[in-house]
N, C-alpha and C positions, 0 to 999 in steps of 0.2 A: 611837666618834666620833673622828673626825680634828683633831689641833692644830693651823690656821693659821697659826698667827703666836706667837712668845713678843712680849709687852708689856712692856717696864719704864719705872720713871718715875723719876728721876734729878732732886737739888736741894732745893730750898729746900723753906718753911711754902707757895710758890703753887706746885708742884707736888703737896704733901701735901695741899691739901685745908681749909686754913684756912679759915674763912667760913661753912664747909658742913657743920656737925653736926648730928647728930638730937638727940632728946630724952634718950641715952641717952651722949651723949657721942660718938659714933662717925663720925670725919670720912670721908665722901666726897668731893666734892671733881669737876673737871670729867673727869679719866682715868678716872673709876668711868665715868660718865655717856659716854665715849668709849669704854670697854669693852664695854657693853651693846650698842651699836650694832652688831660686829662678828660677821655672819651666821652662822659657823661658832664649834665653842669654839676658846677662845685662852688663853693663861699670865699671866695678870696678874700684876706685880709691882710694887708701889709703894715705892722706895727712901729717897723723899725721906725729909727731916725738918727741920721748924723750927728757924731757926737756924743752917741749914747754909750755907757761903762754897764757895767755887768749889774751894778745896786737899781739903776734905773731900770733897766729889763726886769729885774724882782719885781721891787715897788709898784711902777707904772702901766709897763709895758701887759706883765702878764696877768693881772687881774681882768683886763680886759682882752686878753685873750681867750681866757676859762671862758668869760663869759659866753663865745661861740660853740662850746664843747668841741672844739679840736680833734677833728680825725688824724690829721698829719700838723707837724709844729717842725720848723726848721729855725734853730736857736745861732745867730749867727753872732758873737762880741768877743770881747776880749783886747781886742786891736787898741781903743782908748783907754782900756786899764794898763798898756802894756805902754803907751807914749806920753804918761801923764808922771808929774812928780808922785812919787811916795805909793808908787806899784807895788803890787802884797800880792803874790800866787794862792797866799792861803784864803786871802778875801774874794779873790776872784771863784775858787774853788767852793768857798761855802754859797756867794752869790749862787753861782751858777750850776750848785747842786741842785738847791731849793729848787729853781725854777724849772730843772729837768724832773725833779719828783715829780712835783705837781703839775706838771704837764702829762706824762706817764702814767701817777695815779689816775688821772681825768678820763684814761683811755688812750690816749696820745700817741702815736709812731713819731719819735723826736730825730731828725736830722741836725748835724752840726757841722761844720767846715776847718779842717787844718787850714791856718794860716799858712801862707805860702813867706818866702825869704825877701823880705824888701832888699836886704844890702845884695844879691844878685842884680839886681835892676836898678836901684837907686845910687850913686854913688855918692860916698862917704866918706868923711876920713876916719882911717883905721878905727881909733879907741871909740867911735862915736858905734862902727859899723859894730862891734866886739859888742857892745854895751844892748845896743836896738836885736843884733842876735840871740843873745843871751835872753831877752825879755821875751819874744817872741815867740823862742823856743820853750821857756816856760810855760804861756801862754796853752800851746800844742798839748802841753805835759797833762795837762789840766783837766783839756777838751777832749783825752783820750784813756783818760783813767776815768772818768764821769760817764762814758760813756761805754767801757765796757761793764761798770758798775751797775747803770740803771739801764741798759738794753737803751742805746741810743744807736745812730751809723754812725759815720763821719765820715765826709766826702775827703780823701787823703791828696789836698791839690799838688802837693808836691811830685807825686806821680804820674800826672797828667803829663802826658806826650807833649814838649815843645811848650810848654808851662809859661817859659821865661823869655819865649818868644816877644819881640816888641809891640805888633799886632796885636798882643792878647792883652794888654794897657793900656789905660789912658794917659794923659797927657802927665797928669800928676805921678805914674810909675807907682803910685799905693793901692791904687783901685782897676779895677779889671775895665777893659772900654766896653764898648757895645757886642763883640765877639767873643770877649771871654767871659763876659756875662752869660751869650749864647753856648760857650765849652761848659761853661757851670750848671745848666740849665739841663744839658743832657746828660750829665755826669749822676746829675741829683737823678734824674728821669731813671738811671741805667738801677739808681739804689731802690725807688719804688717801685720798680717793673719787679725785680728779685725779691718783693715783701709782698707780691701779689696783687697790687693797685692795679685798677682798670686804667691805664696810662697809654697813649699811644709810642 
């Protein structure tokens, strides 16, 4: 059989798959669910990891993503730079240029994801909700000026029909559950299908 495409998935706990475990512990997540789709076989690789800030995707993550030569790269972070002390939009920004270059240079169709609004879903008090929105949307700012810079997508979740639905979250309300992993999965599907990927 022929390899279409190598796949890697690049960033945080919402690119790994948070939300979306079996009974057995073993997270899938919306890129499993977006790898099935793909007509022909293809090289999965899922890099992320919980926890992970945008310097670590640099350093870590993506050295060993080149190393697959990357047909498609979906860059997923931000979210830990955005909840941790001493958050810098402009660090995140140089982070997470680099990594979109050189994934690009490499050949690469780079997808990315707008964060979606935790203080709709998670309740807060006021000055706390102001503070996590404001960073958040940052965040957004970031992921959408890089990418119309270096030809990336960006999957705009906020758009998504019934987004903030309860069903479409897990228990923790920051991470998508097992179905909105599955709305992420066709959303991403809907962006490769329009870039001309053999995708079902």
């Amino acid at each position: 059989m022929t390899t279409i495409a190598n796949f890697v998935i690049l960033g945080d706990s919402a690119a790994s798959g948070v939300g979306d475990s079996d009974k057995n512990g073993v997270t899938k997540g919306w890129s499993y669910y977006l790898a099935k789709h793909f007509q022909d076989p293809i090289v999965y690789v899922n890099f992320s990891r919980p926890g992970a800030k945008s310097l670590e995707v640099l350093e870590d993550q993506l050295p060993k993503a080149l190393l697959y030569k990357p047909d498609i790269a979906a860059v997923i972070v931000g979210g830990n730079d955005a909840l941790r002390n001493g958050f810098n939009p402009t660090k995140l920004h140089d982070n997470l240029r680099k990594t979109i270059s050189e994934l690009r240079a490499s050949g690469a169709h780079v997808m990315l994801l707008q964060l979606h609004d935790p203080t709709k879903i998670v309740p807060l008090p006021g000055l706390l909700a102001k503070v996590l929105r404001r960073r958040i949307n940052a965040v957004n700012r970031v992921t959408q000026s890089l990418a119309s810079e270096l030809g990336a997508d960006v999957l705009l979740t906020r758009r998504i029909s019934d987004i903030y639905n309860r069903k479409v979250w897990h228990v923790d309300r920051m991470h998508p559950s097992k179905y909105g992993h599955q709305i992420l999965a066709q959303h991403f599907r809907e962006i490769l299908v329009n870039k001309n990927f053999k995708i079902a």
